[in-house]
N, C-alpha and C positions, 0 to 999 in steps of 0.2 A: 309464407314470409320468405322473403331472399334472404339466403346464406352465404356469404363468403368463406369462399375452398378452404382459404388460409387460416381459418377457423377452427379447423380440425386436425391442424398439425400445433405440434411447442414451437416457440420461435428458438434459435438457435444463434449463438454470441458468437460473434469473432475470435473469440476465447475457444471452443470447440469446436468449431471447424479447425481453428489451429491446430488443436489436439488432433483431430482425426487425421489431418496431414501429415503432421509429423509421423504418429502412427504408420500409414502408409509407404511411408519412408525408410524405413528400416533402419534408422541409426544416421542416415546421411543426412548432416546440418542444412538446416529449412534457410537460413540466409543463403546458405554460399551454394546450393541445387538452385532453387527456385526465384529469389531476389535477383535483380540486377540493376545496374548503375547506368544513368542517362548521360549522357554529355551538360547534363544542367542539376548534373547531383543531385536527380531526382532518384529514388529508390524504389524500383516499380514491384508492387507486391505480386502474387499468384489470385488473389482475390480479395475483392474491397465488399467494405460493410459498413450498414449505414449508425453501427452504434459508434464508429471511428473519423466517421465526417466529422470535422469540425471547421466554426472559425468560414463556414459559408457565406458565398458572395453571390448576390441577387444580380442575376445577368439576363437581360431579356434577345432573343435572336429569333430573326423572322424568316425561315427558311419558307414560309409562300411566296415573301415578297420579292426574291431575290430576282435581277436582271441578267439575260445572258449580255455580254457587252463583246462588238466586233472591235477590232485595235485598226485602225486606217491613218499610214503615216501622208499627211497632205502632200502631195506635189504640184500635183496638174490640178487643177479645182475640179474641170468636169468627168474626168476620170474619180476621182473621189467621191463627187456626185453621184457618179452609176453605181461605183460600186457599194458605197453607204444605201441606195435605196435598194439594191439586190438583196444585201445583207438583210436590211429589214423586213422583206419579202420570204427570206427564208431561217425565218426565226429570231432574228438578232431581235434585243429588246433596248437597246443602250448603245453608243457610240463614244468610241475615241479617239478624238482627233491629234496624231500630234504634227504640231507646227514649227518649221524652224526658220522660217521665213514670215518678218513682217509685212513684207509685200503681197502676201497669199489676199485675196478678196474675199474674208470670212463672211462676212454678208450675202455674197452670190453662194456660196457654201450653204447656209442655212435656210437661205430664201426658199431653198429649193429641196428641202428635206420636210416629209408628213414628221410635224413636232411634235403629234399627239400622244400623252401615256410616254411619250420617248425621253432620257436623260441624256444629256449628251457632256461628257467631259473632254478640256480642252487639255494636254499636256503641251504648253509651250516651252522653246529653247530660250526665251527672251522674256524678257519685260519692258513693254510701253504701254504708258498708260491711256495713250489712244486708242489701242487696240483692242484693248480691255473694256475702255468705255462702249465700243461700237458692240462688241458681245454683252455689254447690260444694257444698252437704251435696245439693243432687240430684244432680249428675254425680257424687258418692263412691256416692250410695245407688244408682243407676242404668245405670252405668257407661256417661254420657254424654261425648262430646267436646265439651268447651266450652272456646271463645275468647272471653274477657269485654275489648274490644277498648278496656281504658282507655288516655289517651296526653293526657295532662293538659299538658304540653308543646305539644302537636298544637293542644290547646284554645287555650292563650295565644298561639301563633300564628294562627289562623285567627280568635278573638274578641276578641282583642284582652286578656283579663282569664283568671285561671284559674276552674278549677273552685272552688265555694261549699263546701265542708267546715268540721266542728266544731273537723278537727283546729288546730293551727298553720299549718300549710302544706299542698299536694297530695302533694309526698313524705312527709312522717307519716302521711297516711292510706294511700301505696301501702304504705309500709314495713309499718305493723300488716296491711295485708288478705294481704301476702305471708308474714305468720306466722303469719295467719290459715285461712287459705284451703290446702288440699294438691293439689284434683284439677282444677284447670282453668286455664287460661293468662290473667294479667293485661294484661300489656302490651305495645302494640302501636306504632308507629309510622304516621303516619298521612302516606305521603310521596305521598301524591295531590294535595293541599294546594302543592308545590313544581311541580308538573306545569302545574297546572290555572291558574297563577296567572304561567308563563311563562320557569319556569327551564330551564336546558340539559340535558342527558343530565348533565352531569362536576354541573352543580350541583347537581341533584337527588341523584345519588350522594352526593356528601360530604355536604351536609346530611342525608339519609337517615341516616348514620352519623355523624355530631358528634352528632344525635338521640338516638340509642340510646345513644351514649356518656355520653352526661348523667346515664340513669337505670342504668346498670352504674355509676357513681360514687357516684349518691343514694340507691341501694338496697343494702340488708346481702345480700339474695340473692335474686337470680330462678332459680327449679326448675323453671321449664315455658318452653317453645317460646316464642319474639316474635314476634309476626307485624306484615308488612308488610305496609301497604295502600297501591298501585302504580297507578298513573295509566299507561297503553300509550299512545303518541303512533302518527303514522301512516309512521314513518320504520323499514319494516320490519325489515333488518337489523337495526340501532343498535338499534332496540327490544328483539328479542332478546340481544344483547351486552349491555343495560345489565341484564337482570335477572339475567344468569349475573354480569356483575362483580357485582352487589349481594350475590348470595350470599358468592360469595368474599371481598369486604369486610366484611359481618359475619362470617365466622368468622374471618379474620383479627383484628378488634378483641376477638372475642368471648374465643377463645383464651387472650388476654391476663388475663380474669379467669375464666380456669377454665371458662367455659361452655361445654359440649360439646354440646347441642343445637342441631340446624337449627335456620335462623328458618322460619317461615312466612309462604309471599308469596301474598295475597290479590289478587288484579288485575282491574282493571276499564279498557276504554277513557277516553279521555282527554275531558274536555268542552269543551278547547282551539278543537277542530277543526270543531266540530260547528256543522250550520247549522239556521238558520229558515226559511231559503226552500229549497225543491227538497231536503226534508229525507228524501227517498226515497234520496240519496245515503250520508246517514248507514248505512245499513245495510252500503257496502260498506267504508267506514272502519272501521265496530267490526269486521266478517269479519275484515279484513286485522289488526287492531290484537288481537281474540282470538289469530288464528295465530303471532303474537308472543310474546302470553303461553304461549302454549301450547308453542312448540318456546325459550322464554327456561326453563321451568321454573316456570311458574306451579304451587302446590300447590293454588289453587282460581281462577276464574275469574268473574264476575260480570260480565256483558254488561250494556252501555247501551241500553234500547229507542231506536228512530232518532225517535222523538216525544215523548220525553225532559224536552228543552225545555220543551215549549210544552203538555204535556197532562200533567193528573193521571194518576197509579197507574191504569193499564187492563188488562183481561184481552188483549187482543188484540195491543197492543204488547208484554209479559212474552212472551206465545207465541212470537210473531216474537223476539225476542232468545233467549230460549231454545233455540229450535229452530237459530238459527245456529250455537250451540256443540254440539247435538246431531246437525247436519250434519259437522262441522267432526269429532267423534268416531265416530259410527258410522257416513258414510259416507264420509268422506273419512280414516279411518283414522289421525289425529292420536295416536290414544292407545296407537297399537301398538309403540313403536320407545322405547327412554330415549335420553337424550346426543343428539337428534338434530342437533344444531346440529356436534358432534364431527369435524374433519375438516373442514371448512370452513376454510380458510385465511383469509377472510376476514375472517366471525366471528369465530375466535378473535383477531385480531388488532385486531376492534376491542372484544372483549373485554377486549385485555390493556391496549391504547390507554386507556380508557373506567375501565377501573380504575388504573393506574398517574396519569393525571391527576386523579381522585377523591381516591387517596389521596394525592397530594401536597395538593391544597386541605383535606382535612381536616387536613390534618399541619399544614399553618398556620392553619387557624380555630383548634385546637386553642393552637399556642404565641400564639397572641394571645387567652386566656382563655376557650375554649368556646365551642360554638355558642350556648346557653343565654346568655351575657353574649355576643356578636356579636347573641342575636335581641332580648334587651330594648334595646341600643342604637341600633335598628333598620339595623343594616348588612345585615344579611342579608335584611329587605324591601328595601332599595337595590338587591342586587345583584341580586336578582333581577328587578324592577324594572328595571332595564337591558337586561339579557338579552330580558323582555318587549319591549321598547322597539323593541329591534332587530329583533323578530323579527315585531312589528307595519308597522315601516316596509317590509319583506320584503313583508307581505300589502299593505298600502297601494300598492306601488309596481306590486304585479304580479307579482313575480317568486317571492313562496311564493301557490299555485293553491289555491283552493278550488272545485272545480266544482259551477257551480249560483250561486256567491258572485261571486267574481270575473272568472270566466269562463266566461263561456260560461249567464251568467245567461235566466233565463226573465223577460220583463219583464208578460208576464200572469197569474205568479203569484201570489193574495193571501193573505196570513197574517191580516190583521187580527181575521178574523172567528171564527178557531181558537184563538186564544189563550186557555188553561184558567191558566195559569202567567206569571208574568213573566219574559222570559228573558234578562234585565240585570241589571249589577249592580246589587242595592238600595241605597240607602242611608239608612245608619242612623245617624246621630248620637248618642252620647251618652258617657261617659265610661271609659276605657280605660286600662292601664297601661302598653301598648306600641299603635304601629299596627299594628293585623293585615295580616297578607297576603293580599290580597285577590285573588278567582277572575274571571280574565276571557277570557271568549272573543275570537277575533281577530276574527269579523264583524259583531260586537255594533255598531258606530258606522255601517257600512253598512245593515246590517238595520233600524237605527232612521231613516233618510232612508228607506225605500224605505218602512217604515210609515209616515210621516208622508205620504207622495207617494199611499199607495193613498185 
């Protein structure tokens, strides 16, 4: 007869382990040793147990199914061509296109791309609903997967103005293309924008979802999948927790109106974190910050090359970022297991942590009149804004590490003479409806003394 091991030991409470800890300790308090404090006032213990879970949320994540995804911004059509089917030749499973021109011939584009098993999303600058239409009467005629990744929202946040339409408004023209349109997904949330510009795990969350909930309000009906596009910071647990809670907070909201479609979570590393000097480091942030998305339940994935920054669109950096996630699946066998995170006491706990505080701040941006009215009165650049703040004075003081940055810097380093790209923020003056929230990295003010010194 089979026996299980664990049959022949007592189980053992949280209760006595605690004991034995403390024990161990000799007098020195078991909070202020061992406990510490997250920037989302979570309180991360020395060890989780399952007689302490509570208040569990049922989250399903498909780490076989996930897609590697290449980022291809359109210029030339047949240069894009090549290099989309290259990519797919050498591992890509997913493409995304972004468009900032509605004269590009997205048709010659796709004509000429093997569709098969392939998803392809569109990030465009613009909205026409002719353009849109020609990408659904081909995924009807073709039986292509397209994600047409509008998020007109996303736009007045990050530009500060919306999208230019015929119609009245952005919502009148998603409302027609959503009655227009049958075979491909419009709208997307574009919560990389919160990440990238210094908000918390809880605030990324709830903004994520006051997001979505704006256009469930403004729209008569969404019939296709939302997908998210996810900023992975380098805080690997919590990274994985916050994209299981994301799930389960849109279906939660989703719920509410009928919508029984997953979202879909598009994920790429974070550009928070990322340096200009000893930028060979970069490679092991996106690794770790991939394996995130990956065991959090990313549906696709889209790695950052680690020269990003500072160099134009290269075949050799795409390689290298590719092949990470192509390590990361077929040799380190990422894509073989679903629910991997399941069973982790800790995970799930800051799983339930991470959403349970999410949705308590959506519940109040909500009864104080929407995220949409909190983001044109700019409260919600504030607070994120703050969060930045604090989490700069962290990097300034020393005590959040960026190696290569702050420590443990190379002082014969020089960037000056590599720089293809500007890797600061721009600025752009001119007239706006709301202030946008703006993208800033933490080493951007260090980086720029040390270029002025070379």
């Amino acid at each position: 007869m089979a026996t299980t091991l664990f049959d022949d030991f007592d189980p053992i409470s949280s209760k006595q382990w605690k004991q034995k800890i403390q024990f161990e300790l000799k007098g020195a308090d078991y909070n202020e040793t061992l406990v510490w404090n997250s920037p989302e006032d979570i309180q991360v213990k020395p060890f989780y147990h399952k007689d302490e879970l509570t208040n569990n949320y049922s989250v399903v994540t498909k780490a076989t199914e996930f897609k590697i995804c290449q980022n291809i911004y359109v210029y030339d059509v047949e240069k894009s061509i090549e290099r989309a089917i290259d990519s797919l030749n050498r591992g890509a499973e997913s493409l995304r296109f972004t468009i900032e021109n509605e004269a590009i011939d997205v048709l010659n584009l796709l004509e000429n791309l093997p569709l098969d098993n392939i998803t392809i999303y569109f990030n465009l600058s613009f909205i026409s609903i002719d353009f849109v239409k020609k990408l659904d009467d081909f995924a009807q005629k073709n039986k292509a997967i397209i994600y047409c990744n509008l998020d007109s929202i996303g736009q007045l946040a990050k530009d500060g103005n919306w999208f230019t339409t015929k119609e009245k408004n952005n919502f009148e023209t998603l409302n027609l293309l959503s009655r227009q349109t049958k075979s491909i997904s419009l709208i997307s949330i574009d919560a990389t924008l919160y990440q990238n510009a210094g908000a918390n795990m809880v605030q990324q969350l709830a903004y994520s979802i006051g997001h979505v909930n704006e256009y469930f309000n403004r729209l008569e009906s969404i019939n296709q999948p939302i997908v998210f596009e996810v900023a992975v910071g380098t805080n690997y647990f919590f990274e994985i927790a916050k994209l299981r809670a994301l799930r389960i907070l849109f279906n939660l909201v989703a719920k509410e109106y009928n919508h029984n479609l997953d979202c879909n979570i598009i994920a790429s590393p974070t550009k928070r974190n990322k340096t200009l000097y000893d930028y060979n480091v970069n490679m092991l942030r996106t690794t770790t910050e991939c394996m995130s998305a990956i065991l959090g339940g990313a549906d696709a994935i889209a790695n950052l090359p680690y020269d990003a920054l500072y160099h134009k669109d290269n075949e050799f950096g795409d390689r290298i970022a590719r092949n990470q996630l192509l390590i990361l699946k077929k040799e380190s066998y990422f894509d073989k297991v679903n629910n991997p995170a399941d069973g982790s006491y800790y995970i799930e706990s800051l799983t339930n942590q991470l959403a349970e505080k999410a949705l308590t701040l959506f519940k109040d941006i909500e009864s104080n009149g929407g995220f949409l009215k909190q983001l044109n009165e700019g409260i919600i650049k504030r607070k994120i804004q703050e969060s930045a703040e604090a989490e700069q004075n962290l990097f300034d003081s020393g005590k959040e590490i960026l190696l290569g940055t702050n420590k443990y810097p190379n002082k014969q380093d020089r960037m000056k003479h590599d720089l293809e790209l500007f890797p600061f923020v721009k600025q752009n003056p001119r007239k706006t409806l709301i202030k946008p929230i703006i993208e800033k990295r933490l080493a951007e003010k260090t980086e720029q003394e040390r270029l002025n010194l070379e």
